[in-house]
C-alpha positions in Angstrom: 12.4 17.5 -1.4 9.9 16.9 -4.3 12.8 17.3 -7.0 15.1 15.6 -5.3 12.8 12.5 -5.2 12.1 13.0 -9.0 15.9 12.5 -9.6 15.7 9.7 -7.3 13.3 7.9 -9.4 15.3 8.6 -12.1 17.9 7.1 -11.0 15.9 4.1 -10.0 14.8 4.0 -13.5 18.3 4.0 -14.6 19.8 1.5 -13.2 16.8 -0.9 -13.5 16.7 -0.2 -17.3 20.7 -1.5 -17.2 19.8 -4.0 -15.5 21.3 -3.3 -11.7 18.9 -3.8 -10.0 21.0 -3.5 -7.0 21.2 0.0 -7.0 17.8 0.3 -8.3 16.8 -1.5 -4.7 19.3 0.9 -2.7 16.5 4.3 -3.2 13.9 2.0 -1.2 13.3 0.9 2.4 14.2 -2.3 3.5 10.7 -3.1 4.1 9.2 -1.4 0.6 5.9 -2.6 -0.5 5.4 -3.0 -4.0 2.0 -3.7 -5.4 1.9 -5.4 -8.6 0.1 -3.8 -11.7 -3.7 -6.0 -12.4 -4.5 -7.1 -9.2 -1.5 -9.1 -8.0 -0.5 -9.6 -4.6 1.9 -7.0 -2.6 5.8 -7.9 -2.8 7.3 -6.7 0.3 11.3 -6.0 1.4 13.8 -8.9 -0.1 10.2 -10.4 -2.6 10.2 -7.2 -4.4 14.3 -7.1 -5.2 13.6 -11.2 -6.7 10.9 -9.6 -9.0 12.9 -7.3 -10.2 15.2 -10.1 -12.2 12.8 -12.4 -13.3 14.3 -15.9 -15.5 11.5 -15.3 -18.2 12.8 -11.7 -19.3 16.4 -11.0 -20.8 16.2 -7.7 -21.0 14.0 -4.7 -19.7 14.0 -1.0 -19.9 11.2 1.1 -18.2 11.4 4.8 -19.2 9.4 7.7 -16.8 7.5 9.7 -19.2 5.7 11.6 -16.9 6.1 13.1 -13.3 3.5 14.4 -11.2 4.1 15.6 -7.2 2.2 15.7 -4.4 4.0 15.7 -1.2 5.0 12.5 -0.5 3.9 10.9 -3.5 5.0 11.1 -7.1 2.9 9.6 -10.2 5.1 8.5 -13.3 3.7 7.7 -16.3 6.3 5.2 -17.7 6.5 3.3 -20.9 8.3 -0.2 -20.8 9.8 -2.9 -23.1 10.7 -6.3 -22.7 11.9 -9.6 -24.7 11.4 -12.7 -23.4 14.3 -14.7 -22.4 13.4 -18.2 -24.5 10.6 -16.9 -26.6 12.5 -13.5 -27.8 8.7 -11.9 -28.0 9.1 -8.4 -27.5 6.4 -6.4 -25.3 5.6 -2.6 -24.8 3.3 -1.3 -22.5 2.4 2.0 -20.5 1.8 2.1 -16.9 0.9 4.4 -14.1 3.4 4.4 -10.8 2.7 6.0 -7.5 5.8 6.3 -5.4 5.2 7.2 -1.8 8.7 8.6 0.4 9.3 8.8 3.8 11.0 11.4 5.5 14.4 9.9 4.9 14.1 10.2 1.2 13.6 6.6 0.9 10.6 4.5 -0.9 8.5 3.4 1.2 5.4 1.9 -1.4 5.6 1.5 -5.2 2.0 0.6 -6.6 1.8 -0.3 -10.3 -1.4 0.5 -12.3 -2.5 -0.6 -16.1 -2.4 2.4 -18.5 -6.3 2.3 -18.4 -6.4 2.8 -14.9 -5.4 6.4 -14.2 -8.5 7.4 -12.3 -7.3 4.6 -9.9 -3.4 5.7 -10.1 -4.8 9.4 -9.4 -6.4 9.1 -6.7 -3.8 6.7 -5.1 -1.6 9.8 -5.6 -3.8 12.3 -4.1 -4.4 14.0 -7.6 -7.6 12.9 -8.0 
């Protein structure tokens, strides 16, 4: 099951990078928790598919980098950039991402983490 959820987050990663966010929602449980990188508050269910499509960005493309398995739970290492919508600023960052599956094959948590926070994003993902 472990590669198979790699290519799931791949997927994920695809269509969020072309912006259809849609299917990018399909790989997750209804109720999916997201937690925000620095601190933020959880997005749960229907809150986490608005965030995805935010006004202030016009385009967005998040690329895994990295893949690390244990069990249920998969650390990426994924590299993003963005342009804002009105200010056209472009931003790149780095980030760890711990996706936890259920038994179904479906995401049941993603938890975002700044790049310098990998001691935090391993040991959310058991690797630590």
């Amino acid at each position: 099951m472990s590669q198979e959820n790699v290519e799931t987050i791949r997927r994920a990663y695809a269509a969020f990078s072309r912006g259809d966010f849609d299917t990018a929602r399909r790989v997750a449980h209804p109720e999916v928790v997201f937690v925000p990188p620095g601190g933020q508050s959880p997005l749960r269910g229907a809150a986490f598919r608005a965030w995805m499509e935010p006004d202030a960005i016009a385009e967005q493309r998040s690329e895994p980098r990295e893949f690390r398995v244990n069990g249920d739970k998969i650390l990426v290492r994924q590299h993003t950039r963005s342009r804002g919508a009105g200010s056209g600023i472009e931003l790149e960052a780095d980030f760890w991402v711990v996706w936890t599956f259920d038994e179904d094959g479906l995401v049941t948590r993603i938890e975002s983490f700044l790049v310098d926070q990998k001691a935090e994003a391993l040991e959310a993902a058991g690797l630590s």
